[in-house]
C-alpha positions in Angstrom: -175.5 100.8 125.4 -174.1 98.6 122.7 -173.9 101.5 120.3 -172.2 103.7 122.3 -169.5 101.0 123.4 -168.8 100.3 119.6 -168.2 104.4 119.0 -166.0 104.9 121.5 -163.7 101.3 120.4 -163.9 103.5 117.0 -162.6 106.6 118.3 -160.3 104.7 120.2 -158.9 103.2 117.1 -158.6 106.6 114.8 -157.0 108.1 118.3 -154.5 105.3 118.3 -153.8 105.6 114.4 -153.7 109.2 114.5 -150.1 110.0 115.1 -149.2 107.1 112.3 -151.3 109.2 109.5 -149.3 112.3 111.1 -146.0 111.1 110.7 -147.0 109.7 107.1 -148.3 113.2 105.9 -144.8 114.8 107.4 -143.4 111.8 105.1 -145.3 112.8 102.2 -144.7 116.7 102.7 -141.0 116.9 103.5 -140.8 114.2 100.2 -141.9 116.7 98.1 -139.9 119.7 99.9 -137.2 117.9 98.6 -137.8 116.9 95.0 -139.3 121.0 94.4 -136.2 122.9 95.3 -134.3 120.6 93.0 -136.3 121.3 90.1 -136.0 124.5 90.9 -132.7 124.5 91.9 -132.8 122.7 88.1 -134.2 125.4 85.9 -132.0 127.6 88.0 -128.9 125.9 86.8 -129.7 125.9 83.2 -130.9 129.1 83.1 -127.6 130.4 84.6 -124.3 130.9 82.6 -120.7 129.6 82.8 -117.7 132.0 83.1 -115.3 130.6 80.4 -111.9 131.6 78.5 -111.8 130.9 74.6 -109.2 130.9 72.1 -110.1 130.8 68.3 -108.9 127.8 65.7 -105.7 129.1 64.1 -103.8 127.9 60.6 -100.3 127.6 60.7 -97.5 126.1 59.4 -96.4 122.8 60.4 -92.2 122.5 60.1 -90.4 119.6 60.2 -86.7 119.5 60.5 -83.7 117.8 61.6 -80.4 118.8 63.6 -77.4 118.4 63.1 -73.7 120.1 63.9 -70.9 121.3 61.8 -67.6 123.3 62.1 -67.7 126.9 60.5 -64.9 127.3 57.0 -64.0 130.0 55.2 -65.8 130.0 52.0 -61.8 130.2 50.7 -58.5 129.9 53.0 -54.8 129.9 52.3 -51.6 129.5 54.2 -49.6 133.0 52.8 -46.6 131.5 52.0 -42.8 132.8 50.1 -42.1 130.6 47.4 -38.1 131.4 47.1 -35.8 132.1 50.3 -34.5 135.7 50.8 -35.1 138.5 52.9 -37.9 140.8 53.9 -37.7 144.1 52.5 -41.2 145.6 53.4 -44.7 144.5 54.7 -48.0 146.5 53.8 -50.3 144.2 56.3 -51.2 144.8 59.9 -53.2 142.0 62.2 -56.7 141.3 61.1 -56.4 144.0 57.9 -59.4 143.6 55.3 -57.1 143.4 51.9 -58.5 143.2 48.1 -57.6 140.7 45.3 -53.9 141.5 44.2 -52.7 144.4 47.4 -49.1 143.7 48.0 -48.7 141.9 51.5 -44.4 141.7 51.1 -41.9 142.4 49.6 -38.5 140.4 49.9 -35.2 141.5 48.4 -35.5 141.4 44.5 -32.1 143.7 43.5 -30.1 140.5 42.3 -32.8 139.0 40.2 -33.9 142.3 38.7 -30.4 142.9 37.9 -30.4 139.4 36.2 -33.6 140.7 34.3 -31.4 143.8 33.2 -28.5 141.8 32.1 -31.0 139.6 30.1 -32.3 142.5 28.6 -29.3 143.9 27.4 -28.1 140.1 25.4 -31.9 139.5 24.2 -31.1 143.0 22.3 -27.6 142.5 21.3 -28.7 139.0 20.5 -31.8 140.2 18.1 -29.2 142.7 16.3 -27.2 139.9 15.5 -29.7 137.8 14.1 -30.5 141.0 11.8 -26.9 141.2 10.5 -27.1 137.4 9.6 -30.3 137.7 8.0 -29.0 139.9 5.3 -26.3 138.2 4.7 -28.1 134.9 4.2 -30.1 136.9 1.8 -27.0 138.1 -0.2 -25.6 134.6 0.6 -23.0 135.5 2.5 -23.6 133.1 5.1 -25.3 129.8 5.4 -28.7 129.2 6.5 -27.2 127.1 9.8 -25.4 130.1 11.5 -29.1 131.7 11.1 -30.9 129.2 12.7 -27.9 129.1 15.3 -28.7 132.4 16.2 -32.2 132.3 15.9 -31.9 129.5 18.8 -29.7 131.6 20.5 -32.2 134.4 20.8 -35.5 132.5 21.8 -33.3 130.8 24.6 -32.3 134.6 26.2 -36.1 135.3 26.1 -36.7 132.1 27.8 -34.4 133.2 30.2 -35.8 136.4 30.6 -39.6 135.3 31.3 -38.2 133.1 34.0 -36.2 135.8 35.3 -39.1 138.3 35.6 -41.5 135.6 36.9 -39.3 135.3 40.1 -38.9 138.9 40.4 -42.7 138.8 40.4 -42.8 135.9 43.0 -40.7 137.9 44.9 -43.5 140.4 45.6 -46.3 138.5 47.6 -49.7 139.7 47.2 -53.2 138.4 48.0 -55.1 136.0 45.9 -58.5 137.0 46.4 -60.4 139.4 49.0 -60.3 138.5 52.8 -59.3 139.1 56.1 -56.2 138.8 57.3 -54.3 136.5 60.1 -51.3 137.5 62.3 -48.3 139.0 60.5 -45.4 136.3 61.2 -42.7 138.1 59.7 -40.9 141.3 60.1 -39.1 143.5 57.9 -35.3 142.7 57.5 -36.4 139.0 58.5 -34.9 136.0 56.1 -37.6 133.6 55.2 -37.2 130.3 53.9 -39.2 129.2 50.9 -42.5 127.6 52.4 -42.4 130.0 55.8 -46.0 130.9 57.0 -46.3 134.8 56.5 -50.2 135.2 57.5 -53.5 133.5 57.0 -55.9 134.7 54.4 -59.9 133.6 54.7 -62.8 134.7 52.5 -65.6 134.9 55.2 -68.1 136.7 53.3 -69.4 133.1 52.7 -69.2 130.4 55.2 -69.4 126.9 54.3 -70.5 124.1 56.9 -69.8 120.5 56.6 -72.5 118.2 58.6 -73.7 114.5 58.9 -77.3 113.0 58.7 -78.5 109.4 58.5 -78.8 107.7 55.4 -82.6 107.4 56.0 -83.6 111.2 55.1 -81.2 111.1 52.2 -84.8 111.4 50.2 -85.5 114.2 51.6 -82.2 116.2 51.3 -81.9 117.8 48.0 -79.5 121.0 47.1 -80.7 124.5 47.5 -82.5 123.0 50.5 -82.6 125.7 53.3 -80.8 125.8 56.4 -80.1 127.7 59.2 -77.7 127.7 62.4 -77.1 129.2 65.6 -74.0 129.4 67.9 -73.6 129.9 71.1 -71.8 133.2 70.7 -75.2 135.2 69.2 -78.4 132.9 71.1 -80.8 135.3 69.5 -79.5 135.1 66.0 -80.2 132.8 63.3 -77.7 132.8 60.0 -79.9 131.4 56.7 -78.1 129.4 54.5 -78.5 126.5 51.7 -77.5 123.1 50.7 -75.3 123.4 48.0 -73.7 119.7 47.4 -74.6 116.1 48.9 -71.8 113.8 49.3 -72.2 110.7 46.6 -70.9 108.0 48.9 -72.6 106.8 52.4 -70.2 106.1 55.2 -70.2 102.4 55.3 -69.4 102.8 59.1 -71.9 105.5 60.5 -74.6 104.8 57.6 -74.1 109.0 57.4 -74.2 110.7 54.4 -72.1 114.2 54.2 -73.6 117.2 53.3 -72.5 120.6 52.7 -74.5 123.9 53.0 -73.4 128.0 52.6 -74.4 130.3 55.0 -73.9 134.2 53.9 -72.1 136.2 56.3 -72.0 139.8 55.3 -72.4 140.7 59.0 -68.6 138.9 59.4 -69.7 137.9 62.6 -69.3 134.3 62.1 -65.9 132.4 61.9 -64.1 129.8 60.6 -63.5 126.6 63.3 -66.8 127.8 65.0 -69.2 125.2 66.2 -72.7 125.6 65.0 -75.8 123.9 65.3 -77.6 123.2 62.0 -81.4 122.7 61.2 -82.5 121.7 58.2 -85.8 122.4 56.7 -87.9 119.4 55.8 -91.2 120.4 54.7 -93.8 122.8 55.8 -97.6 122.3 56.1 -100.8 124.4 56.6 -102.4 122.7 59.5 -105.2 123.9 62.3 -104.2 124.4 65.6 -105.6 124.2 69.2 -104.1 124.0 72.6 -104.1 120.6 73.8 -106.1 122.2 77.4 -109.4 122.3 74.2 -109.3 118.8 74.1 -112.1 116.4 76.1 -111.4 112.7 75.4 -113.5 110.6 76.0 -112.6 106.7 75.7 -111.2 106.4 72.0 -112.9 110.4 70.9 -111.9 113.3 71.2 -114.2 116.6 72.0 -114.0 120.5 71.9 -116.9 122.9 73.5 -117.3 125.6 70.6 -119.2 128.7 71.2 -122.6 129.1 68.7 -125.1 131.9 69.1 -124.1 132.3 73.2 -123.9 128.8 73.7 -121.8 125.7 74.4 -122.2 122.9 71.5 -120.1 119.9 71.8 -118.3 118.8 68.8 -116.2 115.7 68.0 -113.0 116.2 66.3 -110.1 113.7 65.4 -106.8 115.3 66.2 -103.3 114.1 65.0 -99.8 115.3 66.1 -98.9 116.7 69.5 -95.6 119.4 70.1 -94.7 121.8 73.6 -99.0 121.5 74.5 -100.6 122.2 71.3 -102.7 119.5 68.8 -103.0 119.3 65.3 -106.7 119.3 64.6 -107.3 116.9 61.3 -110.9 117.1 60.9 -114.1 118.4 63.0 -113.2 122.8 63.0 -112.7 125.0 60.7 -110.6 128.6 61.3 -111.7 131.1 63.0 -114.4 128.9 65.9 -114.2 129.5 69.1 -113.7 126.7 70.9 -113.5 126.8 75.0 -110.3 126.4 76.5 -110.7 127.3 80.3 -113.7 126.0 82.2 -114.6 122.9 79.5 -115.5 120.8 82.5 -118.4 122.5 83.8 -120.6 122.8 80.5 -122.9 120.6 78.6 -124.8 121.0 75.7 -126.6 124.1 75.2 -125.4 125.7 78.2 -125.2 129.6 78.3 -121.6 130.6 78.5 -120.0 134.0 79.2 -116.7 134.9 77.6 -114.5 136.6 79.9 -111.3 135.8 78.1 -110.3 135.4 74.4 -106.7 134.0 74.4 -104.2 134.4 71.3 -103.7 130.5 69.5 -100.5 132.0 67.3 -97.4 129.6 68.8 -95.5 128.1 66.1 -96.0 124.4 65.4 -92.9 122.2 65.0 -92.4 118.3 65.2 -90.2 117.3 67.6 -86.8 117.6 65.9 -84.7 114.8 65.3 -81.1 115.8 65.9 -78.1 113.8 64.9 -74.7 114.4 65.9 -71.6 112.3 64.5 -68.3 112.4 66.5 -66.6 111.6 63.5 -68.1 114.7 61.4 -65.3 116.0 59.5 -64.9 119.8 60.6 
């Protein structure tokens, strides 16, 4: 009786106890449930690989410069001017004309002083004959040696006389000093003109020259034959080359500016004098490595790049050093030609599989930021 009441307290007990070792193998199974699909889900992940866009490490030139803006000249310009009063007999210029070295532009009335020439003529002649006769008779002494050198005097001043004479004759004839273009015509024919009046404008703009201003502090790095180029508003997609050609030998004490003047060739003729133009001068140029700045991971104080090797994403630490319009120069850490990952960095680790769907072009120029200057008092 005893033996039977203590079975059926046990079976009472492991009855009672039964639904606790129930819920603790549930415990135990759905424990493991979870921890197995996420190993799984694990090996899954690393076996699978990421979609990303690459670009490759590029060399190119680094170029620093400096702004600045100037006022356009003609490489030469003069004011054509008469240098004696009289009146216009003809003009061989119209508005704008291209002319050569030495082509006529006016002429102004020349009958009275080409009639002095003549009269000249005719006493230099009679005067030489006389100055013959007296010769031989100083050599038969029939007259002194005085009246000869009289004569002889006499003679030297009608050619004096006469070079003057037919230097204003020529004066009276304007032509062009050297080859240009052309100005306005501001005279007429038949028109008197005063000695000084404007006639036209003549520029040489086969050459122009621009005047600029930079700080004293990149006087070092200004030398002649430096190269320059501008741009005006007139053409925005052309660039005119040029050169320095002088450096001025004094600093403005009051802008701490130093004056520079460069040449730009204009065989196109499409620049002209009084325009504005903006000026950049050439620094220095340097090979560098290029990435876009979107490559770069950093991390803390490092910087890091995901390059493609054998399929693969490797992480590599690089040390980067100037920044201009989203790209980086890369100093140390790739070398041209890697691919390094520049879409879809976030998502990859170390030995990752990765799928290139994209290989985008790394070829934008590299330029410092440009420091510009621009002096109000620049001298046009």
């Amino acid at each position: 009786m005893s033996q039977q009441s203590n079975d059926t307290s046990a079976t009472s007990i492991l009855t009672s106890r039964l639904p606790l070792f129930i819920i603790l193998a549930l415990l135990i199974s759905l424990i493991g449930y979870l921890q197995w699909p996420e190993s799984r889900q694990s090996d899954k992940t690393s076996a699978r690989s990421v979609s990303v866009k690459m670009t490759e490490v590029s060399q190119v030139d680094f170029i620093e410069s400096v702004e600045a803006v100037g006022t356009a000249r003609a490489n030469e310009q003069v004011v054509i001017t008469s240098k004696y009063s009289d009146i216009v007999e003809a003009v061989y210029f119209d508005d704008g004309q291209q002319v050569k070295k030495g082509d006529i532009l006016v002429e102004l009335n020349d009958r009275e002083e080409v009639a002095k020439v003549d009269e000249l003529l005719a006493n230099l002649s009679e005067s030489k004959a006389q100055l013959k006769r007296l010769s031989e008779l100083f050599a038969s002494r029939a007259t002194s040696a005085s009246v000869v050198e009289e004569q002889q005097a006499k003679t030297k001043s009608i050619e004096a006389q006469l070079v003057s004479a037919g230097e204003k004759v020529n004066d009276l004839v304007i032509r062009a000093p050297f080859t240009g273009i052309l100005g306005f015509r501001e005279v007429s024919k038949g028109a008197y003109v005063n000695a000084g009046s404007h006639i036209t404008n003549l520029d040489d703009v086969s050459m122009i020259k621009v005047d600029f201003h930079l700080p004293e502090r990149l006087l070092t790095h200004i030398n002649v034959g430096q190269r320059v180029s501008a741009v005006n508003t007139a053409y925005k997609d052309k660039t005119f080359i040029g050169k320095i050609t002088a450096i001025d030998s004094r600093v403005d004490s009051t802008t701490r500016t130093i004056k520079i003047r460069a040449i730009i060739n204009n065989d196109s003729l499409k620049l002209h004098p009084g325009m504005l133009l903006n000026i950049i001068v050439l620094l220095d140029v340097e090979t560098i490595l290029q990435l876009p700045e979107s490559t770069i991971i950093p991390i803390e104080n490092k910087h890091y790049v995901f390059i493609e090797v054998n399929g693969k994403a490797v992480r590599k630490t690089i040390q980067i050093g100037r920044r201009h319009l989203g790209l980086v120069e890369v100093i140390s850490g790739l070398i041209v030609g890697e691919k390094v990952v520049v879409e879809g960095a976030l998502k990859l680790r170390d030995g990752v599989e990765i799928d290139i769907i994209n290989l985008l072009p790394n070829e934008l120029p590299f330029e410092t930021n440009k420091l510009s200057h621009t002096d109000g008092n620049q001298e046009s």
